[in-house]
MOPAC internal coordinates of N, CA, C and O (Angstrom, degrees):
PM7 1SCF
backbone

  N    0.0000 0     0.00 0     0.00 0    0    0    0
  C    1.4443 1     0.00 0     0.00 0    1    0    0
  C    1.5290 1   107.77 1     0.00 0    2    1    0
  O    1.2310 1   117.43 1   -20.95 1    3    2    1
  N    1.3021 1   122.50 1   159.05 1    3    2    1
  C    1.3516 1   125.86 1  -152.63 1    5    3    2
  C    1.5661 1    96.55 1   -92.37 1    6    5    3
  O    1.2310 1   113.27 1    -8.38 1    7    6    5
  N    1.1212 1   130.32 1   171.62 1    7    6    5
  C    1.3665 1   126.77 1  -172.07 1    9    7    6
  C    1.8776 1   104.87 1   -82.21 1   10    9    7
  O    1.2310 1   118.90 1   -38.68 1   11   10    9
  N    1.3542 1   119.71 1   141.32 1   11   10    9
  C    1.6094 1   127.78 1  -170.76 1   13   11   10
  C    0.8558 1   122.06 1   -77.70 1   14   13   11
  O    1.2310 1   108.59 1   -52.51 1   15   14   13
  N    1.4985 1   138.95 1   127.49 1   15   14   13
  C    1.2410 1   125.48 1   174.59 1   17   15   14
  C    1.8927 1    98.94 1  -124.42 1   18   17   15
  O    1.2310 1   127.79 1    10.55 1   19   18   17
  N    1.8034 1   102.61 1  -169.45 1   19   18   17
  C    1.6671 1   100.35 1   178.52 1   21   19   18
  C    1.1781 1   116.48 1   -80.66 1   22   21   19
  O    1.2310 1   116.94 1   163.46 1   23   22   21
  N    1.3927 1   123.42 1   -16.54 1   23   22   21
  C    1.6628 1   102.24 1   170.84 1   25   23   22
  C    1.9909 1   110.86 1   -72.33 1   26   25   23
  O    1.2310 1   124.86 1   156.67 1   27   26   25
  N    1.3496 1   108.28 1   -23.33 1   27   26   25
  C    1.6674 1   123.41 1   168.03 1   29   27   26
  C    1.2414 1   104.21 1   -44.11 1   30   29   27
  O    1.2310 1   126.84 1   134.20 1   31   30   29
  N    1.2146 1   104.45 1   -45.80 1   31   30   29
  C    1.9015 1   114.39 1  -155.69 1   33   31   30
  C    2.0303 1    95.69 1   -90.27 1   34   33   31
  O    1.2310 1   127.20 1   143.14 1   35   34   33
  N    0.7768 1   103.76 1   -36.86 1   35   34   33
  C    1.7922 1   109.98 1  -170.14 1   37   35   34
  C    1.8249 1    88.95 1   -63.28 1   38   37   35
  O    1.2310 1   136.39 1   117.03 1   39   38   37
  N    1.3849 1    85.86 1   -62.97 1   39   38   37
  C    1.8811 1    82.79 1  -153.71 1   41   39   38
  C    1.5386 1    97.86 1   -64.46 1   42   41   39
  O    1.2310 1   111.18 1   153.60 1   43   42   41
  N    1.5111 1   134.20 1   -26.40 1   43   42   41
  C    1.0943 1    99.24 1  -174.40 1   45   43   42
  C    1.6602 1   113.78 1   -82.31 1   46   45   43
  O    1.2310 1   124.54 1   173.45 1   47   46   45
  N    1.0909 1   108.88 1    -6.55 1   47   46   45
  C    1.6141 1   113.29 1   174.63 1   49   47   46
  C    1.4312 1   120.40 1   -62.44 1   50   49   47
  O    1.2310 1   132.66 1   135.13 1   51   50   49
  N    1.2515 1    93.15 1   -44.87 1   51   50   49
  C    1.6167 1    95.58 1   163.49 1   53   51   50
  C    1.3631 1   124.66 1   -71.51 1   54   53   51
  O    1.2310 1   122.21 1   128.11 1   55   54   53
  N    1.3529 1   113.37 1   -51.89 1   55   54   53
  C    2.0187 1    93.55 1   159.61 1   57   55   54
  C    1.6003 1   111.30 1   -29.65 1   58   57   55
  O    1.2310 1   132.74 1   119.87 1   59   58   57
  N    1.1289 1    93.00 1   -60.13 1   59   58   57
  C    1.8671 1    88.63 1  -164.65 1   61   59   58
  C    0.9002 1   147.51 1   -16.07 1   62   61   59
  O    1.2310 1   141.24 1   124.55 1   63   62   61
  N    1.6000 1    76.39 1   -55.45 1   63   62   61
  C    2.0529 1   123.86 1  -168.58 1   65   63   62
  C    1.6949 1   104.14 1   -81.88 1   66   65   63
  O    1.2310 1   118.29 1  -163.23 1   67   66   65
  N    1.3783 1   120.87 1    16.77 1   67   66   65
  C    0.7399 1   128.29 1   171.46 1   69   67   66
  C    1.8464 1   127.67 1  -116.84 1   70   69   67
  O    1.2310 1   139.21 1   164.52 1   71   70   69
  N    1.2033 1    80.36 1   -15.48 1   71   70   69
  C    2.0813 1    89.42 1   167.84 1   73   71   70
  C    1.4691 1    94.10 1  -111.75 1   74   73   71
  O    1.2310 1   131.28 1   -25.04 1   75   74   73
  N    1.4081 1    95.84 1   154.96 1   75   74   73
  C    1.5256 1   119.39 1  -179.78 1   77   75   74
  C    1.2169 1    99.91 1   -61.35 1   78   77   75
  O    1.2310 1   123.05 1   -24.57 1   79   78   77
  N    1.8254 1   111.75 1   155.43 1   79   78   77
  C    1.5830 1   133.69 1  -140.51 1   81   79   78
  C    1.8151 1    85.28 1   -74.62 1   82   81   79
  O    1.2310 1   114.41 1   119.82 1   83   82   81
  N    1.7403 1   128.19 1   -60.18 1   83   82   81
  C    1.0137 1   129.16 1  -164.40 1   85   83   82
  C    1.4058 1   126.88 1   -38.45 1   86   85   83
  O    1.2310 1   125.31 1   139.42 1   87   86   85
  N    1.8196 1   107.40 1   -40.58 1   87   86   85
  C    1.3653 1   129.85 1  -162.28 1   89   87   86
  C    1.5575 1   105.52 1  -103.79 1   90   89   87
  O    1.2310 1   113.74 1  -176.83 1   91   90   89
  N    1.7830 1   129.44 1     3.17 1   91   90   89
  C    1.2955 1   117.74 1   165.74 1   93   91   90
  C    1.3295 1   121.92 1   -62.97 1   94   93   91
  O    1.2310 1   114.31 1   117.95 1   95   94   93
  N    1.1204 1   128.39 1   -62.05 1   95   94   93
  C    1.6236 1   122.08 1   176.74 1   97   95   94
  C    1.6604 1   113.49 1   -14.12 1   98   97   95
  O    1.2310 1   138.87 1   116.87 1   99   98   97
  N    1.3569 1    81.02 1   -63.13 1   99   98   97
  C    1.8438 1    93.88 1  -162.58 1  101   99   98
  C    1.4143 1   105.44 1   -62.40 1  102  101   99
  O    1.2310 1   123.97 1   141.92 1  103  102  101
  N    1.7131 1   109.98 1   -38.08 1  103  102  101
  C    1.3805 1   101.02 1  -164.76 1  105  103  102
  C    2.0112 1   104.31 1   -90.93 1  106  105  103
  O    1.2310 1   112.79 1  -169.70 1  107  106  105
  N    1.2039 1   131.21 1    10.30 1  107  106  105
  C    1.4328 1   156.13 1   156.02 1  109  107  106
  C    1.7170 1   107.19 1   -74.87 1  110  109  107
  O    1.2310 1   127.73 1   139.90 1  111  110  109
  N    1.4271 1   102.73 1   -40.10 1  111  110  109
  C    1.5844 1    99.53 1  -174.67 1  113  111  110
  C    1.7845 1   102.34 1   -76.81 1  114  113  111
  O    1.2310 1   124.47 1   148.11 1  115  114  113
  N    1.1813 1   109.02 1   -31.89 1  115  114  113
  C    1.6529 1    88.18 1  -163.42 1  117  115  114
  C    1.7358 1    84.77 1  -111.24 1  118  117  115
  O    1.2310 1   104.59 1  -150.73 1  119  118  117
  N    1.2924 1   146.07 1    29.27 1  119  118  117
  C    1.5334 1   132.58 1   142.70 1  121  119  118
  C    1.9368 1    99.63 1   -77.84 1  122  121  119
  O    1.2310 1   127.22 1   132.19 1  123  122  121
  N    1.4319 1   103.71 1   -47.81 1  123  122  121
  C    1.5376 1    87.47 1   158.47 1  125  123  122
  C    1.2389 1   141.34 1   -43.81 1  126  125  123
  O    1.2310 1   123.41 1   128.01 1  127  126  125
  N    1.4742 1   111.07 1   -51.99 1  127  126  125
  C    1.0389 1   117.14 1   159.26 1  129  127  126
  C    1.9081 1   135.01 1   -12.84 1  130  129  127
  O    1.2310 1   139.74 1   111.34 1  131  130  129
  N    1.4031 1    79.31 1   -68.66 1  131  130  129
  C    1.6448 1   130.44 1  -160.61 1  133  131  130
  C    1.7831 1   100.97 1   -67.48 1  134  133  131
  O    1.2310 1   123.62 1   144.56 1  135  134  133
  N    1.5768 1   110.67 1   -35.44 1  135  134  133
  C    1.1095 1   121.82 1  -176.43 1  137  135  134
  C    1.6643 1   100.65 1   -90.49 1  138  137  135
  O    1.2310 1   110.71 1   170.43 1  139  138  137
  N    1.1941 1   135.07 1    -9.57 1  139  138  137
  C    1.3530 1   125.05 1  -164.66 1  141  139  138
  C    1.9921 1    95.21 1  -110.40 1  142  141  139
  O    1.2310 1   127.62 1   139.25 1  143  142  141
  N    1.4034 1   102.94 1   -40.75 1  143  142  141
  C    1.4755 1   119.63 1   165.98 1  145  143  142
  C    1.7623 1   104.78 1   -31.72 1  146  145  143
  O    1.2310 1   128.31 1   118.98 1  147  146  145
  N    1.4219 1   101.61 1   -61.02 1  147  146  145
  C    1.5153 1   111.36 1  -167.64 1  149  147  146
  C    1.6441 1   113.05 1   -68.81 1  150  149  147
  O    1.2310 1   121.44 1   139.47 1  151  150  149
  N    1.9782 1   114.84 1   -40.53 1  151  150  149
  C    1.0138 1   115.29 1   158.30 1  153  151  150
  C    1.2483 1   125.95 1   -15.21 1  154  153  151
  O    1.2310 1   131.56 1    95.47 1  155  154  153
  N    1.3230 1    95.28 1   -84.53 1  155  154  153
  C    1.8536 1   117.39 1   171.99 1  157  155  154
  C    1.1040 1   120.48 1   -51.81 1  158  157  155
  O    1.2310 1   109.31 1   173.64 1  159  158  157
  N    1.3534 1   137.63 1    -6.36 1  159  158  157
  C    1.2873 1   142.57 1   179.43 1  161  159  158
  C    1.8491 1   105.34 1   -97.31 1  162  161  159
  O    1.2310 1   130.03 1   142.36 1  163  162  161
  N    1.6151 1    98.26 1   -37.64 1  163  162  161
  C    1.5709 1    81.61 1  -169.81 1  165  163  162
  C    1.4595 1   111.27 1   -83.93 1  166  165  163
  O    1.2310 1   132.12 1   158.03 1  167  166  165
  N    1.3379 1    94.20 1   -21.97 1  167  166  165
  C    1.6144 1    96.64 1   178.63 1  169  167  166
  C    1.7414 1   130.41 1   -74.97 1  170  169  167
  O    1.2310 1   125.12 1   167.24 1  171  170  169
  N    1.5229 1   107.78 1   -12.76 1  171  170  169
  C    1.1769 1   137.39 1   179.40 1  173  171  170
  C    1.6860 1    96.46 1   -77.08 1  174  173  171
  O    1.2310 1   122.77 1   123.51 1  175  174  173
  N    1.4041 1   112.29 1   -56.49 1  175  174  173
  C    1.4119 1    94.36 1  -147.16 1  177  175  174
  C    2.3380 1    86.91 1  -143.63 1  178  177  175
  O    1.2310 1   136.95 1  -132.91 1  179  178  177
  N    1.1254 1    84.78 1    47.09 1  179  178  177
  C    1.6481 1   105.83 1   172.49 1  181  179  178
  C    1.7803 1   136.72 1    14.23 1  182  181  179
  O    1.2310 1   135.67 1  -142.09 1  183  182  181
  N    1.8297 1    87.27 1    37.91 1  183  182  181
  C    1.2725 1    95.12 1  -152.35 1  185  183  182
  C    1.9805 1    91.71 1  -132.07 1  186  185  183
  O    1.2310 1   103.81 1    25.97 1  187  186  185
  N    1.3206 1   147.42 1  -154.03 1  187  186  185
  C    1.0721 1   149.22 1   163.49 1  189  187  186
  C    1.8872 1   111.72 1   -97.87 1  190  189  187
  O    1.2310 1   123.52 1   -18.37 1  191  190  189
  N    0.8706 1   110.85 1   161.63 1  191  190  189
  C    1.1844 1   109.42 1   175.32 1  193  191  190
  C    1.3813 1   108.62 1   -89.28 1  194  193  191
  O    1.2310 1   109.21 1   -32.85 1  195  194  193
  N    1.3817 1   137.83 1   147.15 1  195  194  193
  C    1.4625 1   133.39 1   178.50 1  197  195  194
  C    1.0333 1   129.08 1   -44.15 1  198  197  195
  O    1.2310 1   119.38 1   127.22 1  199  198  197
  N    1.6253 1   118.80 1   -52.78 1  199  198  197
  C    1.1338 1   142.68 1   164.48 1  201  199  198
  C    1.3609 1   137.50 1  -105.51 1  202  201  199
  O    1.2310 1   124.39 1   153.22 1  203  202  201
  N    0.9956 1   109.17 1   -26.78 1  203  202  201
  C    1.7065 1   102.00 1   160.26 1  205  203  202
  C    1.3598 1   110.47 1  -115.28 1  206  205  203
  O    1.2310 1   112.03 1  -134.22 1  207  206  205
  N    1.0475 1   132.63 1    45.78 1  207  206  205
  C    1.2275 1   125.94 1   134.27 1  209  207  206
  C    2.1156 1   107.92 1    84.69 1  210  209  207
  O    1.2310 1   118.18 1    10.06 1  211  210  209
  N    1.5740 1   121.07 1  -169.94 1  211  210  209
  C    0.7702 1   129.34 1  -151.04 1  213  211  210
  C    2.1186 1   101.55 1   -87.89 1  214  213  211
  O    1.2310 1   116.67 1  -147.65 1  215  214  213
  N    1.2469 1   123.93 1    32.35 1  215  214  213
  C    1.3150 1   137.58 1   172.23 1  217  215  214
  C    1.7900 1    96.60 1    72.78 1  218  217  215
  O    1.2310 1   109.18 1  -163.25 1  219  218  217
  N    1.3451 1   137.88 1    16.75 1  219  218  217
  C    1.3081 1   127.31 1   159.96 1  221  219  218
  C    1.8699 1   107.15 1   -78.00 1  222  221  219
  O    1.2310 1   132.34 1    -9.54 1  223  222  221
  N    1.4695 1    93.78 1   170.46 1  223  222  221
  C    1.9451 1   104.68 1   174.81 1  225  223  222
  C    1.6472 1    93.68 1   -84.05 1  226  225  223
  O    1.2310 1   109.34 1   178.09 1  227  226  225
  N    1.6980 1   137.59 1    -1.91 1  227  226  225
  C    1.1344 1   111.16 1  -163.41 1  229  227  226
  C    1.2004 1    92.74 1   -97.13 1  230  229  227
  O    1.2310 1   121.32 1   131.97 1  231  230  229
  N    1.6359 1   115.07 1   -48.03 1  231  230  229
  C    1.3299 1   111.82 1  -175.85 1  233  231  230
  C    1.9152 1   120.65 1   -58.11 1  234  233  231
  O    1.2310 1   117.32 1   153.86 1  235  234  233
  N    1.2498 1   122.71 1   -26.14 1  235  234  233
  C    1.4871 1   119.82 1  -171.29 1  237  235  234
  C    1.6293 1    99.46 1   -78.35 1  238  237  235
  O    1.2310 1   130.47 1   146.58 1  239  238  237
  N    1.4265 1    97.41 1   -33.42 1  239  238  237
  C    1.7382 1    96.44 1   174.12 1  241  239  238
  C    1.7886 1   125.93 1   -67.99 1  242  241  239
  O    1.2310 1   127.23 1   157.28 1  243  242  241
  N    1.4246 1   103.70 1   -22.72 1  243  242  241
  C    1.1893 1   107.76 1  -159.54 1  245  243  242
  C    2.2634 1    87.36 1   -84.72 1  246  245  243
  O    1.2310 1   125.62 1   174.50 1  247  246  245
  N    1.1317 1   106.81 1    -5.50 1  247  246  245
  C    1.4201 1   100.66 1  -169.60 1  249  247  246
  C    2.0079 1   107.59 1   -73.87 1  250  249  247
  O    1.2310 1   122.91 1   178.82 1  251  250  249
  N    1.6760 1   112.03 1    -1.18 1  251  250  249
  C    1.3464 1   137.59 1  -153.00 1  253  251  250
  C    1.6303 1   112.55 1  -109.40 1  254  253  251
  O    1.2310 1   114.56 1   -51.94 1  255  254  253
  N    0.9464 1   127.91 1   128.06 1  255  254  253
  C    1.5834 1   125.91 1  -172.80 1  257  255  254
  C    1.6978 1    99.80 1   -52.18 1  258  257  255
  O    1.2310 1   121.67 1   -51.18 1  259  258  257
  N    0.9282 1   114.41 1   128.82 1  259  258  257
  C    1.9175 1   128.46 1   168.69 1  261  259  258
  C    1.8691 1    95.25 1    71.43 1  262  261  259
  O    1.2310 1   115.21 1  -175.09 1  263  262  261
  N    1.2731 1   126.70 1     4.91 1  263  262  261
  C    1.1934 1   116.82 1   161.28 1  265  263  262
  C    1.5343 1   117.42 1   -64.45 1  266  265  263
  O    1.2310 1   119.37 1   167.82 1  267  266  265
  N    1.5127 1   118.82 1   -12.18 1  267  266  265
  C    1.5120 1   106.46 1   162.96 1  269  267  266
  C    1.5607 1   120.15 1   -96.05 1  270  269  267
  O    1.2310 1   125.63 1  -178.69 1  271  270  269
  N    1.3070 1   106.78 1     1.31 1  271  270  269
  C    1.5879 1   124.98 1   158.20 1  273  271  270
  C    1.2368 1   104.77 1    90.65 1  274  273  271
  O    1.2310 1   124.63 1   -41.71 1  275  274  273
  N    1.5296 1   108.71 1   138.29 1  275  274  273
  C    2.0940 1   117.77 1  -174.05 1  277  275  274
  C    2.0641 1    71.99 1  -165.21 1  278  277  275
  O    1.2310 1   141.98 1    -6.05 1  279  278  277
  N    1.0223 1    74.92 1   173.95 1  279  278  277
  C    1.7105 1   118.96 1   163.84 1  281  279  278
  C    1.9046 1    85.23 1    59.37 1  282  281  279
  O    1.2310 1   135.58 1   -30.24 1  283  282  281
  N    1.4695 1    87.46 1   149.76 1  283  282  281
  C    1.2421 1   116.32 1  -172.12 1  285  283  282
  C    1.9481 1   109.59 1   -59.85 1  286  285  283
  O    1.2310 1   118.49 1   -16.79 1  287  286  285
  N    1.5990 1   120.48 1   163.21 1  287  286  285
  C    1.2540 1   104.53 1  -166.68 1  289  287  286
  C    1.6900 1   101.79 1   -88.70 1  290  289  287
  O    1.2310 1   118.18 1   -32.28 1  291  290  289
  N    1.1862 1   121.07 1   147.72 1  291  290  289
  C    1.5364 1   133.02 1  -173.49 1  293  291  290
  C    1.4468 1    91.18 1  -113.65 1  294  293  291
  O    1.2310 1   130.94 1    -3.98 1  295  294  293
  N    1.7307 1    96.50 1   176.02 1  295  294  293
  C    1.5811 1   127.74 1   160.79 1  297  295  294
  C    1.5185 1    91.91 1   -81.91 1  298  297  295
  O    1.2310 1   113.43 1   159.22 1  299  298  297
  N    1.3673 1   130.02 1   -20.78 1  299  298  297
  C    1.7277 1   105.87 1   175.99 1  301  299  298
  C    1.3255 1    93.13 1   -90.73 1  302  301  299
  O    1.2310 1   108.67 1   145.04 1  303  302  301
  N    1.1790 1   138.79 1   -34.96 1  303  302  301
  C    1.7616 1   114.64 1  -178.57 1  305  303  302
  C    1.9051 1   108.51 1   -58.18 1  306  305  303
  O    1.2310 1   119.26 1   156.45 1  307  306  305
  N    1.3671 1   119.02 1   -23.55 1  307  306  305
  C    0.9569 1   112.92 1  -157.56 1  309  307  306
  C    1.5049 1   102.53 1   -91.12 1  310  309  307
  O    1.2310 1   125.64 1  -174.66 1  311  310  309
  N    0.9883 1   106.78 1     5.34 1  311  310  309
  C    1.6478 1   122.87 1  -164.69 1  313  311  310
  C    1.5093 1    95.72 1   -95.42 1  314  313  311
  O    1.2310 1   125.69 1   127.60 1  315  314  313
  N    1.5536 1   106.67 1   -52.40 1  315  314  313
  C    1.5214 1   100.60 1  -171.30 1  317  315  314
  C    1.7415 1   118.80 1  -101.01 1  318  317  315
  O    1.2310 1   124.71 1  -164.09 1  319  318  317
  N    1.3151 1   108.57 1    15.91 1  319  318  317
  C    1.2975 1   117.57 1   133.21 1  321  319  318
  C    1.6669 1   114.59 1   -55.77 1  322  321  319
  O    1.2310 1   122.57 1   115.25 1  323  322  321
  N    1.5297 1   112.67 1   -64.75 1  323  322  321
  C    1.1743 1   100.24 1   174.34 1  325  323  322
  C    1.7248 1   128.23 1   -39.56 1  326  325  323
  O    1.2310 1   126.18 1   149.64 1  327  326  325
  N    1.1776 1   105.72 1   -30.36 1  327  326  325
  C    1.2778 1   122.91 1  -155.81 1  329  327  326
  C    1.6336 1   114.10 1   -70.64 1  330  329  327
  O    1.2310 1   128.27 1   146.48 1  331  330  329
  N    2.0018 1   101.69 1   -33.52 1  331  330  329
  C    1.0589 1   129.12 1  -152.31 1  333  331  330
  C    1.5749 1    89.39 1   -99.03 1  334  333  331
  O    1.2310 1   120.16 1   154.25 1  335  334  333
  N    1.2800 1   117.31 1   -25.75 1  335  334  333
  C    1.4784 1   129.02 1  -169.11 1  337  335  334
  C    1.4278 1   103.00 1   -73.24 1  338  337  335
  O    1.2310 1   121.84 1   127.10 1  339  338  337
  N    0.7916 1   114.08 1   -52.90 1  339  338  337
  C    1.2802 1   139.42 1  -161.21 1  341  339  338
  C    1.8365 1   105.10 1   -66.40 1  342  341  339
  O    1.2310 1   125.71 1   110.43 1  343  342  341
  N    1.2081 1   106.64 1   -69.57 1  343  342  341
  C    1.1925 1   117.69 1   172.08 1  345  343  342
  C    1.6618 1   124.49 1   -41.19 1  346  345  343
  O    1.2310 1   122.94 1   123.11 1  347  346  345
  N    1.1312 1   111.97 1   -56.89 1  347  346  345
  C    1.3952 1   123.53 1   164.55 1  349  347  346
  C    1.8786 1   125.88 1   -51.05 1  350  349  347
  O    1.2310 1   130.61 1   139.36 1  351  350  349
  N    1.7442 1    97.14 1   -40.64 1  351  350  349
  C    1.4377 1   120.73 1   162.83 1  353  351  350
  C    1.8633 1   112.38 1   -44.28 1  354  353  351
  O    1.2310 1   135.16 1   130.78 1  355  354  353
  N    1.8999 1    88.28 1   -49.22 1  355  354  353
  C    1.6049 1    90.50 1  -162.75 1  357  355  354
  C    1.9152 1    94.59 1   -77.62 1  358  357  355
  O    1.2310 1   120.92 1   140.89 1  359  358  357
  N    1.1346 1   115.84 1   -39.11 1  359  358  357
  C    1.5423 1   124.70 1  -171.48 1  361  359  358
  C    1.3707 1   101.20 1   -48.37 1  362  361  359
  O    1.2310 1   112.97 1   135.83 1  363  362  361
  N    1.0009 1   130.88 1   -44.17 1  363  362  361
  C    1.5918 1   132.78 1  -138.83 1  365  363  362
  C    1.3576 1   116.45 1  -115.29 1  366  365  363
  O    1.2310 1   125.41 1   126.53 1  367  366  365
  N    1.1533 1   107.20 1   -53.47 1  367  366  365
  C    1.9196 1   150.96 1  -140.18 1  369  367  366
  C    1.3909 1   121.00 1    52.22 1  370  369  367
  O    1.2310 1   119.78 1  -161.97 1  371  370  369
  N    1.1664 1   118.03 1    18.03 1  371  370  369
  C    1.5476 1   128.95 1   171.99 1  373  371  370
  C    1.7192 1   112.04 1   155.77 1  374  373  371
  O    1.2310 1   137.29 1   -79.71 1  375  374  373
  N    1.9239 1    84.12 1   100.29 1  375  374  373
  C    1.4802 1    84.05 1  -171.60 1  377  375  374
  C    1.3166 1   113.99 1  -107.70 1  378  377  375
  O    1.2310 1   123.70 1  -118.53 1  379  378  377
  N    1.3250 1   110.51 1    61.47 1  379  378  377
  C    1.6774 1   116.38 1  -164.66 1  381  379  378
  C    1.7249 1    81.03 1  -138.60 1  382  381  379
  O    1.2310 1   120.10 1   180.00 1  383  382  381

């Protein structure tokens, strides 16, 4: 996956904040996924991936309802920042 930055971190927060609180982790673990999938795809064969896009977290997120971001910022957006933090934390152990 391509290295993270805050528009990475915004848009995927907003995907998030869009599945119910129980099922973010999981559904954060495989947009990661999804973004590292595409990595390897563009770099393999020098082109974009179909659907998720150019191997960033903004583009695999932006493929997600409000992953290109609307609605004002909440304590639940701020939650799944955590969420997004976290995930990457466990993926990596320091993905900064």
């Amino acid at each position: 996956m391509r290295r993270i930055g805050l528009m990475d971190l915004h848009h995927a927060a907003r995907a998030v904040q869009m599945v119910a609180p129980p099922l973010r982790a999981g559904f954060c673990d495989r947009l990661l996924e999804r973004a590292h999938a595409a990595d390897k795809y563009v770099k393999r064969l020098h082109k974009l991936h179909p659907a998720w896009g150019d191997g960033s977290l903004r583009a695999a997120s932006m493929t997600y309802p409000c992953g290109s971001g609307c609605g004002p910022d909440t304590p639940s957006l701020k939650a799944c920042y955590l969420v997004v933090l976290r995930a990457l934390e466990h993926r990596s152990g320091n993905p900064w």
